[in-house]
Residue, then its C-alpha position, 0 to 999 in steps of 0.5 A: x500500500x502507498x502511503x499518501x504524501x507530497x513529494x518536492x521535485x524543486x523549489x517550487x515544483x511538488x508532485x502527489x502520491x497516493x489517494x486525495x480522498x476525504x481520509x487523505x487531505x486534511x494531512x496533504x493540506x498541512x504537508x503543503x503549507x510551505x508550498x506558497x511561502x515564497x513569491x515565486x509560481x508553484x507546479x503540482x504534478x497529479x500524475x500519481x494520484x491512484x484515488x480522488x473524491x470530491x475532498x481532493x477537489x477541495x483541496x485543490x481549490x484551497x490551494x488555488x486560493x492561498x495562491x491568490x491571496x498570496x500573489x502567485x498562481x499555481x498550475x496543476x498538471x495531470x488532474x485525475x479524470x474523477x476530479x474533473x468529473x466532480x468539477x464538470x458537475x459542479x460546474x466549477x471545471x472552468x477553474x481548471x482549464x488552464x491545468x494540463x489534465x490526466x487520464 
């Protein structure tokens, strides 16, 4: 079993391992509070994310969020189709349609 967490592949570019899901992103949300401490752009890489859930798209808008309110803008690549399904639903897709999106 993968253990859940986020991986920092550079300054400013971060990749997620495992499930984004309701048991999962109360912890991923304190791993990525150093995320947006400097005023530089951040990446996230969803290409290894094996589960997600409407939690997982939370937490992705909270982190759209800090970004704008920190002045920088944050670019997620590889978006699980399940998150995107939820946000299509949602109506709120549009909110990600700069983002590269994943399968």
């Amino acid at each position: 079993m993968t253990t859940t967490r986020i991986e920092r592949d550079g300054a400013f570019h971060f990749h997620v391992v495992g499930e984004m899901t309701f048991s999962t992103t109360t912890m991923l949300l304190q791993q990525s509070e150093t995320f947006f401490s400097g005023s530089q752009d951040v990446e996230i890489d969803l290409s290894q994310v094996t589960a997600a859930d409407s939690a997982g798209l939370a937490l992705l808008l909270e982190w759209k969020a800090v970004a704008a309110h920190k002045g920088v803008q944050v670019a997620v690549k590889e978006i699980p189709g399940d998150m995107l399904s939820i946000a299509h639903l949602c109506q709120i897709d549009s909110l990600f349609e700069d983002s590269e999106t994943g399968g």
